[in-house]
C-alpha positions as CSV (number, residue, x, y, z in Angstrom):
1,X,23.0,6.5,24.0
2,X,20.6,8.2,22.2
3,X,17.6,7.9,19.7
4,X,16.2,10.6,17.4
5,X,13.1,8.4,17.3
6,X,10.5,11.3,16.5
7,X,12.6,13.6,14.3
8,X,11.6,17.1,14.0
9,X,9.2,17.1,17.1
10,X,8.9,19.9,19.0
11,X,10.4,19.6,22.6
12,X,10.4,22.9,23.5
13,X,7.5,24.7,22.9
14,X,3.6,23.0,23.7
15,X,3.0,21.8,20.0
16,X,0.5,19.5,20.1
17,X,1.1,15.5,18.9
18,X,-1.9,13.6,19.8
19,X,-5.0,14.9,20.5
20,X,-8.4,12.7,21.2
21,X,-11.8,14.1,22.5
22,X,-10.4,16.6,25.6
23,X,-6.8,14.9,25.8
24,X,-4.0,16.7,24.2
25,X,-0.7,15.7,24.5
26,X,2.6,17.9,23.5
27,X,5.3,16.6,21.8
28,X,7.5,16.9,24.5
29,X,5.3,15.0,27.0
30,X,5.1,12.2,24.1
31,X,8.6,11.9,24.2
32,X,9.0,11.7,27.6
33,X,6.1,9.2,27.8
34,X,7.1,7.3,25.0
35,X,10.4,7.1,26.5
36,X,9.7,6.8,30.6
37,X,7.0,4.0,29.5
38,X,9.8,1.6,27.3
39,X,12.2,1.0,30.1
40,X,9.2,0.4,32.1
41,X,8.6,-2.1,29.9
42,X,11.3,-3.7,29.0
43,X,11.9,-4.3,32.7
44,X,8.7,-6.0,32.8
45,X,8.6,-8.0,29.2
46,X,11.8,-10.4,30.3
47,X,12.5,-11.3,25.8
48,X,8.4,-11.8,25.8
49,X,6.1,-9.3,24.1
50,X,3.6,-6.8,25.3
51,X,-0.2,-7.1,25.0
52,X,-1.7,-3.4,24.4
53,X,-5.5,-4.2,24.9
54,X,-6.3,-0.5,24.1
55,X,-8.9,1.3,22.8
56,X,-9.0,4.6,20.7
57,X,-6.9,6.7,22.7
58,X,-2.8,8.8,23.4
59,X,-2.2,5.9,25.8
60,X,-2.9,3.1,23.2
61,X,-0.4,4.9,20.7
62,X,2.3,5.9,23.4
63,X,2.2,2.3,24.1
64,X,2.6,1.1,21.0
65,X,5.4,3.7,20.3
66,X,7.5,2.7,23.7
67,X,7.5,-0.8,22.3
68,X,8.6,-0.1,19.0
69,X,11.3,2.5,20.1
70,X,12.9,-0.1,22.7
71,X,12.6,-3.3,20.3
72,X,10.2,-5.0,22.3
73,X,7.0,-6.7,20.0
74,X,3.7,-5.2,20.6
75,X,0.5,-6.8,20.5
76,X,-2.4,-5.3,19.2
77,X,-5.4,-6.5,20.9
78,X,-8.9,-5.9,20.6
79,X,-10.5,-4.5,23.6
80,X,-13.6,-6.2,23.1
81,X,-12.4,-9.4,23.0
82,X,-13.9,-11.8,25.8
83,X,-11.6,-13.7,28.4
84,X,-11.2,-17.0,26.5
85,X,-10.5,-15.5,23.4
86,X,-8.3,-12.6,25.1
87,X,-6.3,-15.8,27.0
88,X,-5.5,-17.5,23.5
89,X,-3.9,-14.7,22.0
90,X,-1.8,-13.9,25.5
91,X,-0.6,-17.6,25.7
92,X,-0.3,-17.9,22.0
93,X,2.0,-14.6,21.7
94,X,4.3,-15.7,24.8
95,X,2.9,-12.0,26.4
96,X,4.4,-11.1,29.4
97,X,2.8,-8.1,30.5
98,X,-0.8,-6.2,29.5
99,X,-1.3,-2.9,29.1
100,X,-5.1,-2.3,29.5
101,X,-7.6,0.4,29.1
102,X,-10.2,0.7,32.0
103,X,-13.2,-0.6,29.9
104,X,-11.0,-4.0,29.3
105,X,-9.9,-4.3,32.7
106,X,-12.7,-7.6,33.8
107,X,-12.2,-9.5,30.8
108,X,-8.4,-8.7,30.3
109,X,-8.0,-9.0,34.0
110,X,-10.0,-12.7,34.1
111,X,-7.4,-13.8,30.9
112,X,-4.1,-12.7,32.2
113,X,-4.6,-13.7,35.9
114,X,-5.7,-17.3,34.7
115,X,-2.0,-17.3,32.6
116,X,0.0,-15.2,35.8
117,X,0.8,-12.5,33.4
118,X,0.5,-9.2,35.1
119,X,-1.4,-5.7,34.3
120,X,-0.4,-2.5,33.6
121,X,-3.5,0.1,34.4
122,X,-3.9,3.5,32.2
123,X,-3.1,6.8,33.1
124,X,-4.5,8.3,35.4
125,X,-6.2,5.4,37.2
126,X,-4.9,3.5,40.4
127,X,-8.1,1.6,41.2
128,X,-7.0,-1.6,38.6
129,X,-3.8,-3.5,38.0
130,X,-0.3,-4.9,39.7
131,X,1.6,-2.1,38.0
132,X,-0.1,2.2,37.9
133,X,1.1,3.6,34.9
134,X,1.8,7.2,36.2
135,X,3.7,5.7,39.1
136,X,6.0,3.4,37.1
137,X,6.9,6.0,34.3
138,X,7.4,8.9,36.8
139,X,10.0,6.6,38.6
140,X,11.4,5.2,35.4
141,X,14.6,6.7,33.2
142,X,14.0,9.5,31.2
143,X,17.1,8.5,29.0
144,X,16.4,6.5,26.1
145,X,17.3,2.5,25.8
146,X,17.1,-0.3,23.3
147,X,16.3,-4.1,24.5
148,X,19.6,-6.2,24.3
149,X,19.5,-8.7,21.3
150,X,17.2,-8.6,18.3
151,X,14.3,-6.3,18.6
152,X,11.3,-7.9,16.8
153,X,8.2,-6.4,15.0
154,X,4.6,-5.7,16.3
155,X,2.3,-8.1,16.5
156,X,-1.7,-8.1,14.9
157,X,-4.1,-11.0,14.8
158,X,-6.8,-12.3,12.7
159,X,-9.3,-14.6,13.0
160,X,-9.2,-17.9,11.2
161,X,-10.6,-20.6,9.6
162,X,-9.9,-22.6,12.0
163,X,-12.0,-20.9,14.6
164,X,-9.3,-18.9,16.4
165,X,-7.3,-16.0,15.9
166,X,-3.9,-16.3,14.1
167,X,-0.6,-13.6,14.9
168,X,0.9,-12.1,12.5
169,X,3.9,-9.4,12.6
170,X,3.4,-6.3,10.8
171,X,5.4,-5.6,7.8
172,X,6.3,-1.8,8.2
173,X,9.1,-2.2,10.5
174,X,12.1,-3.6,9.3
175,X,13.3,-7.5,8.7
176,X,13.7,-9.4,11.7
177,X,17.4,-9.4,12.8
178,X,17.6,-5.4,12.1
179,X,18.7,-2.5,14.8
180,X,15.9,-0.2,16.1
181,X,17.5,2.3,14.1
182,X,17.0,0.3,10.8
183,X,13.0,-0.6,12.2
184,X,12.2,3.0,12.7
185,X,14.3,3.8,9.2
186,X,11.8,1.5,7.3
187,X,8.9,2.6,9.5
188,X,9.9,6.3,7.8
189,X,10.7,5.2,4.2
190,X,6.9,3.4,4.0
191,X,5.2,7.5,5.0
192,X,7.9,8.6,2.3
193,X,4.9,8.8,-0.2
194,X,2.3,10.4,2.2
195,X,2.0,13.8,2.3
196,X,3.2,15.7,5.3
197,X,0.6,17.3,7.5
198,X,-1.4,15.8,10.4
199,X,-3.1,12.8,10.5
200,X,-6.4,11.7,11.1
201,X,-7.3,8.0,12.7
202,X,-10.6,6.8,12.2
203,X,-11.0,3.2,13.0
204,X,-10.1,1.1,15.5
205,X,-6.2,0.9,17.0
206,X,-5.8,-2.7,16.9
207,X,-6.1,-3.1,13.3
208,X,-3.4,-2.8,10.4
209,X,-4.4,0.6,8.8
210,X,-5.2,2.5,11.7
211,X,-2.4,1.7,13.3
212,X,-0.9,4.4,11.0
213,X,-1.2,6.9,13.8
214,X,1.5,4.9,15.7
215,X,3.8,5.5,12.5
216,X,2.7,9.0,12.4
217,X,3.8,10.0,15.7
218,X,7.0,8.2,15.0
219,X,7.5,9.9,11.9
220,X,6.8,13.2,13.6
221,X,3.2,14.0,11.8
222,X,0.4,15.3,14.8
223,X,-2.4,12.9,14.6
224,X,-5.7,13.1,15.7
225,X,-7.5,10.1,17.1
226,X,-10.8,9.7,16.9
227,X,-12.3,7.5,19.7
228,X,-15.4,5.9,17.6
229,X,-16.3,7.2,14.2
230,X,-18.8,9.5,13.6
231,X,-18.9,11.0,10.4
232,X,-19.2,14.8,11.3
233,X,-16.5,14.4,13.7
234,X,-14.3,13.5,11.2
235,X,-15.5,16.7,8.9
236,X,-15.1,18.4,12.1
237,X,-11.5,17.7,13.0
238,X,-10.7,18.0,9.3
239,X,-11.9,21.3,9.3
240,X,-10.5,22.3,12.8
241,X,-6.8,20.4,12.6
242,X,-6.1,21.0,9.3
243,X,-5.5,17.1,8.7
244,X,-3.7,16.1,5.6
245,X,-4.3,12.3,5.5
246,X,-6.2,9.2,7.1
247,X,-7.2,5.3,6.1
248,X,-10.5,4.7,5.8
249,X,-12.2,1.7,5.1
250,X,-15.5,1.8,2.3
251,X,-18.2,2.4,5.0
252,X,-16.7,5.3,6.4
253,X,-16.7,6.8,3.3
254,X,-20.3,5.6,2.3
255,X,-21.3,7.0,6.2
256,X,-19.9,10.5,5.1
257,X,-21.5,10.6,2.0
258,X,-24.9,9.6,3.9
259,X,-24.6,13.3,5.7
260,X,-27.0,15.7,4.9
261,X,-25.8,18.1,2.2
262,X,-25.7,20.9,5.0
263,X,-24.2,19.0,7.5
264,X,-21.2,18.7,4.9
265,X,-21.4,22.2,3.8
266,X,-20.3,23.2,7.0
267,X,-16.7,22.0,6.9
268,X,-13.5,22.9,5.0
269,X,-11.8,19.8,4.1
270,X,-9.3,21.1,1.7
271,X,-6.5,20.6,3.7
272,X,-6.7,16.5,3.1
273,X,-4.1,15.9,0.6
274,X,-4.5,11.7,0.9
275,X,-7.4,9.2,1.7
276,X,-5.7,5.9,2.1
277,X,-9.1,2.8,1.5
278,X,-8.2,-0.3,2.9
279,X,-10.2,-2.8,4.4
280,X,-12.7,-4.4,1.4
281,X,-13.1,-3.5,-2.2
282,X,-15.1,-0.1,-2.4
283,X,-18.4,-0.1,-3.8
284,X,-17.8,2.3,-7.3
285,X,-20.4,4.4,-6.5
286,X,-19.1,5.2,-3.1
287,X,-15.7,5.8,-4.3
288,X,-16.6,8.4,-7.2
289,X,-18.7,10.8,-4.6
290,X,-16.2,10.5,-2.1
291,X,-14.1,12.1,-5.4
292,X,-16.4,14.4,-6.9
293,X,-16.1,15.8,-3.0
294,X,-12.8,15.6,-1.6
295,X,-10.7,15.4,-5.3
296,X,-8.2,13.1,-6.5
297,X,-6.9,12.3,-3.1
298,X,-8.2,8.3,-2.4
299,X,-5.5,5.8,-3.4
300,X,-7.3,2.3,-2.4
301,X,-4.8,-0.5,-1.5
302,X,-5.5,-4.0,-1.4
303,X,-3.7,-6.7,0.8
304,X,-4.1,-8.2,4.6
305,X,-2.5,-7.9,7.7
306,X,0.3,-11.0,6.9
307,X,1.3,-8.8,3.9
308,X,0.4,-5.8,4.0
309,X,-0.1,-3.9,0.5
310,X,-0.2,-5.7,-2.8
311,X,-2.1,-3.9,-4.9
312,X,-2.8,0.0,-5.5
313,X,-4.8,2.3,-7.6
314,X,-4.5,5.5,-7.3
315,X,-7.5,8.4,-7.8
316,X,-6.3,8.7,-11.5
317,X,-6.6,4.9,-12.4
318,X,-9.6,4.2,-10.9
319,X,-11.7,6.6,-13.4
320,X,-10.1,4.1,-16.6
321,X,-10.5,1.0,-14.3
322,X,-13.6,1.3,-12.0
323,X,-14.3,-1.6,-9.5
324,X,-10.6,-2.7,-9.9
325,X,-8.3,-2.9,-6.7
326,X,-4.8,-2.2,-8.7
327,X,-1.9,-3.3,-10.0
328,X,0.7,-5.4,-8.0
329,X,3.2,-2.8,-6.1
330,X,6.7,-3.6,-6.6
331,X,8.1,-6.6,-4.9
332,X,5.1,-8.4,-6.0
333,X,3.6,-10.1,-8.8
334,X,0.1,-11.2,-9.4
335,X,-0.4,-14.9,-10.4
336,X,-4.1,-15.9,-11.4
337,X,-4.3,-20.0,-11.0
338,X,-7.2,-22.6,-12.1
339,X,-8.1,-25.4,-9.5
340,X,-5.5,-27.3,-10.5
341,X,-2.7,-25.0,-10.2
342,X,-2.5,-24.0,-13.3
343,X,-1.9,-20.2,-14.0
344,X,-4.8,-19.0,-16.2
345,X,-4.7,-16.1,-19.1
346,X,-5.7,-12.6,-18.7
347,X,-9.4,-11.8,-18.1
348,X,-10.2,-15.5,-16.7
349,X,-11.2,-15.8,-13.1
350,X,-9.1,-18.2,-10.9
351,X,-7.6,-18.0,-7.1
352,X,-5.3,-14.9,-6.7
353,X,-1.9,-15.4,-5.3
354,X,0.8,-13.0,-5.2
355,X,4.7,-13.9,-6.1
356,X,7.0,-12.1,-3.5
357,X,10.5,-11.1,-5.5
358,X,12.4,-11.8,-2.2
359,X,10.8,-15.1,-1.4
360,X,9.2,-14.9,1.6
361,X,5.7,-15.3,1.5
362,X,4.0,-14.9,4.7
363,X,3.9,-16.1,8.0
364,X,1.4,-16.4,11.2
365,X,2.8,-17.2,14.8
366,X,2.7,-21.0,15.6
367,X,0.6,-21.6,12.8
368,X,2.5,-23.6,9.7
369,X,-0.6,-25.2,9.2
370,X,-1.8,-21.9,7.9
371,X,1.8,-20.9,6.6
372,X,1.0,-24.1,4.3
373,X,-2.9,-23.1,3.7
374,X,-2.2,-20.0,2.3
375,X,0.7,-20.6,0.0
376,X,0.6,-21.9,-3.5
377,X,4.8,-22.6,-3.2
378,X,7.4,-20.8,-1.2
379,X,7.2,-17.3,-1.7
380,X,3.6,-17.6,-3.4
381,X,0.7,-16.9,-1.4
382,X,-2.7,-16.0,-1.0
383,X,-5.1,-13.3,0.7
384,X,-8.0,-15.7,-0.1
385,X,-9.8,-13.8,-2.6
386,X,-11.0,-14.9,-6.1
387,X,-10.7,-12.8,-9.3
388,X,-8.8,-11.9,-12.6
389,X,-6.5,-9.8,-13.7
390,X,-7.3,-7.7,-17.1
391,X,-4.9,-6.7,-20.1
392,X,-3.1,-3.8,-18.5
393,X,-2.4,-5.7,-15.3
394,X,-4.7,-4.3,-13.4
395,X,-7.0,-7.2,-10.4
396,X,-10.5,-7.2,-10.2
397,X,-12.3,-9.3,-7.4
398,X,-15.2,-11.5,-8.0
399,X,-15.3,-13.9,-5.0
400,X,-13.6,-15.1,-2.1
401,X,-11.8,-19.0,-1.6
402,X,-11.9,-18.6,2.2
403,X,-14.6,-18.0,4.3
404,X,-14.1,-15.1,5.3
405,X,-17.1,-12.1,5.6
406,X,-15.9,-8.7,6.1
407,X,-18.0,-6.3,7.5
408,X,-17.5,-2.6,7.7
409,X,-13.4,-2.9,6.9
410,X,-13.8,-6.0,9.5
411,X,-12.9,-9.3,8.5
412,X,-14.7,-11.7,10.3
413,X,-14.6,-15.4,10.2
414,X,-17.7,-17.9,10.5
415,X,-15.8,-20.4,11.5
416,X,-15.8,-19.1,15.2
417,X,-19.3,-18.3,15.9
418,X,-20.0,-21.7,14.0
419,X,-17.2,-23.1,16.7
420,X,-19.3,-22.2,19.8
421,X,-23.1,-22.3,18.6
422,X,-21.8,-26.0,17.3
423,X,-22.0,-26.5,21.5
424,X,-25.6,-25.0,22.0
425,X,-27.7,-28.0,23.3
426,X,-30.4,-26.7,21.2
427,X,-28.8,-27.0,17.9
428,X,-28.2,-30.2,15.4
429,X,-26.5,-28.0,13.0
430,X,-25.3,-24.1,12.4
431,X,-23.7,-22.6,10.0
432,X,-23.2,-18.5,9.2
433,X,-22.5,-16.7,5.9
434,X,-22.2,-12.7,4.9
435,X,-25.2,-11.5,3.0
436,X,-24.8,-7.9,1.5
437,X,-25.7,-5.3,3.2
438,X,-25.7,-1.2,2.3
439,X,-24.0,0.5,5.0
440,X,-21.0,-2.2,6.3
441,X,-20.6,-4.1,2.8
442,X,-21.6,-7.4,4.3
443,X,-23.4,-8.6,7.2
444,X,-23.2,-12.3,9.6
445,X,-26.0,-14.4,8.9
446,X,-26.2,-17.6,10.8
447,X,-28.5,-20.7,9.5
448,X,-29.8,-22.8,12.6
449,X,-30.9,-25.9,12.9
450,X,-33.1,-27.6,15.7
451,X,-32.7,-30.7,17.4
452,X,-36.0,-32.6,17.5
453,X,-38.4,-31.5,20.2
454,X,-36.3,-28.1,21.1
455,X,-36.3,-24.9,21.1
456,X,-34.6,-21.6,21.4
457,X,-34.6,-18.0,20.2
458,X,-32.4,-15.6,18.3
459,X,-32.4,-13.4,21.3
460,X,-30.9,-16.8,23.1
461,X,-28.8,-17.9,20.6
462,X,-27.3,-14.1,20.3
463,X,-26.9,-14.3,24.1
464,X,-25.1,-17.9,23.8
465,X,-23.1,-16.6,21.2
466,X,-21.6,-13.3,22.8
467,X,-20.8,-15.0,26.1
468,X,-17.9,-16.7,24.2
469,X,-17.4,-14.1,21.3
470,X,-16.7,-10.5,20.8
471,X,-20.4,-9.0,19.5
472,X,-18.8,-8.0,16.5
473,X,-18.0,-11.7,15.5
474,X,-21.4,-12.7,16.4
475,X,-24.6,-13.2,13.5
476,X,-26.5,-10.0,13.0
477,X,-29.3,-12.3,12.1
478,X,-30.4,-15.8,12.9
479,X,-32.5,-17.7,10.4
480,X,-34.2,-21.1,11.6
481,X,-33.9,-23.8,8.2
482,X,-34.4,-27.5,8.6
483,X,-31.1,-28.3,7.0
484,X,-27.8,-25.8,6.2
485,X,-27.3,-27.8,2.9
486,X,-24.6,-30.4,4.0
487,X,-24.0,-32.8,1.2
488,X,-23.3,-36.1,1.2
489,X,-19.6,-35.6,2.3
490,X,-20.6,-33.6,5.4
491,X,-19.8,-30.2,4.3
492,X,-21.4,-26.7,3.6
493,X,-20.6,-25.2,0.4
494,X,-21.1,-21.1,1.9
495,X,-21.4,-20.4,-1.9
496,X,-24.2,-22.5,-2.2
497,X,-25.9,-21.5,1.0
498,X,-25.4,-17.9,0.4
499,X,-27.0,-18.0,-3.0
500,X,-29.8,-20.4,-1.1
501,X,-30.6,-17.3,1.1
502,X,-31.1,-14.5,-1.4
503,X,-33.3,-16.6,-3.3
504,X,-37.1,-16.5,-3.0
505,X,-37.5,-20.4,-1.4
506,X,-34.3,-21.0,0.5
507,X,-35.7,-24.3,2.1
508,X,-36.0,-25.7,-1.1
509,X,-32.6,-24.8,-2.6
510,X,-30.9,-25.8,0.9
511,X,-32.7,-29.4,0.6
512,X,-31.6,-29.6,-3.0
513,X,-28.3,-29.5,-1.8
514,X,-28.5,-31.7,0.8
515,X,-29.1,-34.6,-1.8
516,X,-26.1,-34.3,-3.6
């Protein structure tokens, strides 16, 4: 049996697919990759799902790809993830098998050993893993085959307010219950809007929008990976590779507008037809230089992982509605609701949920005490944000009801750092909140408090704090206080303690609220 699953690629000749720093692959070797590596895996996956603990690279998206061609359920994983935080999202996903880039291996290694799942090395390299990936492909079947019963989608997770990380499958592949063919149909009708040309990745390959360059090679489009941003790269393989789309999130944009005017000047970018802005709401400002530069090519989209997109403004819209995220897309409609419940009238700020036509809401992996968090009624849920929508339909953000910072397109949530600095002997209390900040949008701020007699420095506290966490979930800046503001009932209001830090006598305010 066979598969067109990359239609239109280019067997024959050495047209190139993916390209990332030196590495260039051709279609043809993708194919053969793509297909080679998923009856590798699904000898290995045994109705579990795959871990891809990859970093910007061809092998991270050839991974992804073999899954999604054979019908076995990826998991996008963070590479920077420590082993206790790497060995919840393995046990919690049911993984059977990791594939895992070499700068991964200890802490990926440490997680999957501790659970007996196994390891499947990168290209290239034979000096980690129970299973080389050049030796298993080159012996596996180059003919294509599907995994017997229901394939199921990819996988992505997201911290939570709970302290740990929550799975959620992706909602660009078909329902569950379809045919491969019918996942990789939907996969094809969601780029049916995008402009053809290739595609440009610029974040990081185990989040939602940048997984877009898995889609693209599926959908045939050459994509161009970069493996960290930097801004003139991006200008530079837009100017060299002709790209014709990419996500960004609002601090790319605000880092490429940061360039020096001759820096800029040096590239053609008239060959991007589409700037796709997920991630946070973008700053106005930011938005109309990136404009006034590139044209009317940035549609921003609103939404989360669990969802996807929910709202959209286009280039257009945004120049009658500036600082507004969109309209709801169809499927959806926006409901605006007062504390109690109650849906509020246009141009009054209440909790944002979103009514899904076809009833199903969302839905995270084990988690139905989140399924019930973060739904209003069946088929009505929330993305956690706070805001109204105006006259004309269109949503405008003002706050957020979770706690939840997000930081350069990141979310991240306090509740995990809060989780393990909670343990440091040094601490009676610790809290953490996002304070603005010009370059990522928001920043982790954490609010300590001593235990009589002891010390300990942000250097330490940093050091306690990374040995559990991923840096990037970790405070950017500690601040000593003699209380975090708990009131009588035992809990921090982050609104209040937020506000309490931008003022001009914290202390004070923090003690205020202690006392109610």
């Amino acid at each position: 049996m066979h598969i067109d699953f990359i239609p239109g690629a280019h067997l024959d000749g050495g047209d190139w697919a993916i390209e990332c720093g030196d590495e260039v692959v051709t279609w043809s070797q993708a194919v053969d990759q793509i297909t080679r590596l998923g009856n590798v895996l699904l000898a290995e996956c045994q109705g579990g799902r795959i871990a891809v603990v990859g970093d910007n690279s061809a092998p991270t998206i050839l991974a992804h790809a073999a899954c999604i061609t054979t019908g076995i359920s990826s998991v996008g994983v963070n590479p920077r993830l420590r082993a206790d935080e790497l060995a919840h999202i393995l046990r919690d996903a049911d993984v059977r098998l990791c594939v895992v880039a070499p700068g991964a291996w200890a802490e990926a290694s440490a997680a999957a050993s501790g659970l007996g799942i196994r390891v499947l090395s990168w290209p290239g390299r034979t000096d980690y893993g129970d299973l080389h990936w050049d030796d298993a492909v080159a012996q596996a079947s180059p003919s294509w085959t599907a995994a017997a019963g229901i394939p199921h989608r990819p996988v992505l997770y997201t911290s939570g307010t709970s302290g740990f990380p929550r799975g959620t499958e992706v909602q660009w592949t078909a329902e569950i219950g379809a045919t491969v063919d019918e996942h990789l149909a939907h996969l094809r009708a969601s780029l049916a809007s995008v402009p053809a040309g290739p595609h440009l990745v610029v974040g990081p390959l185990y989040h939602n929008g940048p997984m877009m360059g898995v889609r693209a090679i599926l959908d045939g489009r050459p994509t161009v990976v970069l493996p960290r941003f930097d801004a003139e790269a991006m200008l530079q393989a837009v100017d060299q590779r002709g790209i014709a789309t990419t996500v960004c999130v609002p601090t790319h944009l605000s880092r490429l507008l940061g360039l020096d005017p001759a820096i800029r000047g040096r590239y053609d970018v008239t060959s991007m037809r589409s700037i796709r802005l997920t991630g946070a709401a973008c700053p106005v400002p930011v938005k109309a230089g990136i404009l006034a530069w590139f044209g009317p090519i940035v549609t921003e989209t609103y939404g989360g992982t669990e969802c996807h997109v929910v709202c959209s403004i286009t280039a257009e819209e945004s120049l009658l509605k500036p600082g507004s995220v969109g309209r709801a897309v169809q499927r959806y409609r926006v409901l605006v609701v007062d504390d109690a419940g109650d849906e509020v009238a246009a141009g009054v700020s209440g909790r944002l949920f979103f009514i899904d036509s076809l009833g199903r809401g969302v839905h995270f992996l084990n988690a139905p005490e989140k399924d019930a968090e973060v739904h209003l009624r069946p088929g009505v849920f929330t993305v956690g944000d706070i805001g109204f929508v105006d006259a004309d339909g269109y949503v405008f953000l003002n706050d957020r009801s979770v706690d939840m910072v997000i930081s350069g397109g990141v979310n991240i949530y306090p509740a995990e750092c809060e989780r393990v600095l909670h343990e440091h002997p040094a601490l009676a209390d610790f809290a953490a909140v996002g304070l603005p900040d010009a370059d990522m949008g928001e920043r982790l701020v954490g609010v300590a408090v001593l235990r009589p007699g002891a010390s300990v420095s942000p250097e330490e506290l940093d050091a306690w704090c990374r040995e559990h966490l991923a840096s990037y979930k970790c405070p950017k800046e500690y601040r000593f206080m003699s209380t975090t503001g708990r009131n009588a009932v035992g809990k921090v209001s982050k609104r209040v303690l937020r506000e309490a830090l931008l003022s001009d006598a914290p202390e004070t305010a923090l003690a205020a609220a202690a006392g109610r």
